[in-house]
C-alpha positions in Angstrom: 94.6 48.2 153.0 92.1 50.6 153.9 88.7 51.5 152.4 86.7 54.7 152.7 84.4 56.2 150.4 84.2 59.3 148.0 81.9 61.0 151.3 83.8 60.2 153.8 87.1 61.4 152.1 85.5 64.8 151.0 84.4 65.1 154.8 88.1 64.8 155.8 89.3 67.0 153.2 86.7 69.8 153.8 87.4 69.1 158.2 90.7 70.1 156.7 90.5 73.0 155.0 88.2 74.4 157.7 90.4 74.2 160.7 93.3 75.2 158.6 96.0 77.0 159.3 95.7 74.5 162.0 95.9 70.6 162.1 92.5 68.7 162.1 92.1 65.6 163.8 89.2 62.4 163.9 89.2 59.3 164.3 88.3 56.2 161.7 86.1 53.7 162.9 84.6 50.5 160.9 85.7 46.7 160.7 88.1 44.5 159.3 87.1 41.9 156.2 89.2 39.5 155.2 92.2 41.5 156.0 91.0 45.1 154.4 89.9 47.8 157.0 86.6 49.3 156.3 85.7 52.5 157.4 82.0 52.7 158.7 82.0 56.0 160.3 84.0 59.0 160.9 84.5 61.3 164.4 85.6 64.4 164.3 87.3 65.3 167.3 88.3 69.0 168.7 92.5 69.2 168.7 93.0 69.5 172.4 96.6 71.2 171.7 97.1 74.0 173.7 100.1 74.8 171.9 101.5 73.9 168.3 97.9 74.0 166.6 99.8 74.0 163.0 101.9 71.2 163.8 100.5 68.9 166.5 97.3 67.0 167.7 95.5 65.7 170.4 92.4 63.2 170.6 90.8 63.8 174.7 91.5 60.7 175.9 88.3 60.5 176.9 86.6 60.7 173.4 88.5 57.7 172.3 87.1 55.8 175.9 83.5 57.5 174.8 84.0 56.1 172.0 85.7 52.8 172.1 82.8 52.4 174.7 80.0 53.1 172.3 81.3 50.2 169.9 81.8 47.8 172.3 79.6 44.6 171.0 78.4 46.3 168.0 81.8 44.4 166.2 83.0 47.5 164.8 86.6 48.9 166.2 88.8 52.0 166.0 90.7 51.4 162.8 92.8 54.8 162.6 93.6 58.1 163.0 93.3 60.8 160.4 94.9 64.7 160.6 96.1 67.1 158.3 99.4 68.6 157.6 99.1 72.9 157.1 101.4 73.6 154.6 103.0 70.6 154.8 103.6 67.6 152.8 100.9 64.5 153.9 103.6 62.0 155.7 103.9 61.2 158.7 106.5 63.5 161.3 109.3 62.0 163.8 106.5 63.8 166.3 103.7 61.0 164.8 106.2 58.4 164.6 106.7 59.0 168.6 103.0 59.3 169.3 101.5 56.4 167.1 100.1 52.9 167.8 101.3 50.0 165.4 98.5 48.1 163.5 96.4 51.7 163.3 95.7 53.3 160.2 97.0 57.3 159.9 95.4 59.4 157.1 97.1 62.5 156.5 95.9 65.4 154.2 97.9 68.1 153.5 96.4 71.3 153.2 98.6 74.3 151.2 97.3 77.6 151.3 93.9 76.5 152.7 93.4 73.7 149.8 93.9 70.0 150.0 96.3 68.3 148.3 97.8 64.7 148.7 96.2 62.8 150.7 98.3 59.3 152.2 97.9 56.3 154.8 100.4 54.9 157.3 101.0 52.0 159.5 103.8 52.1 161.9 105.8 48.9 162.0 105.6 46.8 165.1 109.0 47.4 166.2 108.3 51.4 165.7 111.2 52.0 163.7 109.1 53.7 160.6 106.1 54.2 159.3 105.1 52.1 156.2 102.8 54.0 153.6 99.7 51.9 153.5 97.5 51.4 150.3 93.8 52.8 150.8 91.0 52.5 148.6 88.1 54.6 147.6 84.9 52.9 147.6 81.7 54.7 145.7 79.1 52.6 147.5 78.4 53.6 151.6 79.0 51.0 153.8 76.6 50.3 156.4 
């Protein structure tokens, strides 16, 4: 399961609605208690795509290093991935199915007409057959 709060949700959704009509893209950083993945902190990365915009990301490599880097020791981790969907419902494409990580977290917003609508989480199995919708939480208190 995954936890983020009221802020950090609105944050996605409004990332969302202003990079539409193309994808957003960030990445979900916190820690995991007794089994439930709290998110700390968001990054909002630039999507890298050259081409695609509506219908593909890409995290520079070397933001995830930056950051991976900067939690090294602190005992917080790179939980997930979150991007939105123009005009498109919020699960996950065969494209994100090839380009995932099992264990991660993907949020997915959907964004129609330049609104947000449904909003869902995905793991992809280990075997990377599928994704498997995850359950996610909304917590009212920050975590620090």
């Amino acid at each position: 399961m995954l936890q983020l709060t009221q802020a950090q949700l609105e944050k996605i959704r409004r990332t969302a609605v202003l990079e539409y009509p193309h994808e957003c893209c960030g990445i979900l950083i916190g820690a995991v208690e007794h089994g439930k993945k709290i998110v700390t902190q968001l990054v909002v990365a630039h999507n890298q795509r050259q081409d695609s915009l509506r219908n593909r990301y890409l995290i520079d490599p070397a933001v995830i290093y930056r950051v991976e880097s900067e939690l090294r020791g602190t005992g917080r981790i790179i939980l997930g991935y979150f991007h939105s969907h123009p005009d498109a419902p919020a699960r996950p494409s065969l494209y994100d199915q090839e380009h995932a990580w099992p264990w991660y977290s993907y949020l997915i917003v959907s964004v129609i007409g330049g609104k947000t609508a449904d909003m869902t989480v995905w793991q992809l199995e280990s075997d990377r057959s599928r994704f498997e919708q995850e359950a996610f939480q909304v917590s009212e208190v920050e975590v620090s």
